[in-house]
N, C-alpha and C positions, 0 to 999 in steps of 0.2 A: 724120596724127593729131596732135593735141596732147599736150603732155604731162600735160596735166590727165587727158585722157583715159586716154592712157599709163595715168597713178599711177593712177585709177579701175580699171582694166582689172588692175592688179597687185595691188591691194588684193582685187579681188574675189578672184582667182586663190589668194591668199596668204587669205583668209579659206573658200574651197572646204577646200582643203591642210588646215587646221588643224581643219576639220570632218569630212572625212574620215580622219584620224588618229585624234579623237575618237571616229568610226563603230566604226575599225577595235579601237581598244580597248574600247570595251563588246561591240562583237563577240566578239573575245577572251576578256573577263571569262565573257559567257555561254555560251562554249563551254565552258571549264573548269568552269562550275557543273556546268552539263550533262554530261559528264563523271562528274567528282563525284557527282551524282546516279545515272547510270546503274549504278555502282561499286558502290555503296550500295545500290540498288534489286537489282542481280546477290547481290551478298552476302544480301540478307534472306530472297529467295525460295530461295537454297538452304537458307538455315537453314530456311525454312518447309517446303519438298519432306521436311527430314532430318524436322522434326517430327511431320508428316503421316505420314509414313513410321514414324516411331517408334509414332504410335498406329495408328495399323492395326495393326501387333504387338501390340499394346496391346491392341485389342479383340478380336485374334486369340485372343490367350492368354487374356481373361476367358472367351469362349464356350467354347475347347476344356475351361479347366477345368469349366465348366457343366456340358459334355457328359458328361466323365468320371467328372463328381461322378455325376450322374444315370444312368450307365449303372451304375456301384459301388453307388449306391441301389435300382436295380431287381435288381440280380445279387443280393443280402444277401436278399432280399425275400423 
């Protein structure tokens, strides 16, 4: 081989290398987003679960006082 070829053959090698590097840090970057996001997304749904959670009690309590209202309103009657 020549060393034209050579230097051809290392330029390419050496411009792989540096795109690969590049891969591996946006790689990188989008794991961490990713990440970041799943963290974010875990945290929401449990506030959401407590939410949900808190109105069921919620609607629990308005029907039972309904009930009781109306069982007191029929009982007076």
């Amino acid at each position: 081989m020549s060393e034209k070829e050579i230097a051809r053959i290392d330029a390419s090698i050496n411009d792989l290398t540096k795109l690969m590097r590049e891969q591996n840090s946006a790689l990188n970057k989008i794991l961490v987003t990713l990440t970041k996001t799943q963290t974010i997304q875990l945290a929401d749904s449990k506030r959401i679960d407590k939410l949900e959670s808190d109105k069921t009690w919620l609607v629990r309590l308005i029907f039972g006082s309904i009930i009781a209202i109306a069982f007191t309103a029929f009982k007076v009657m």
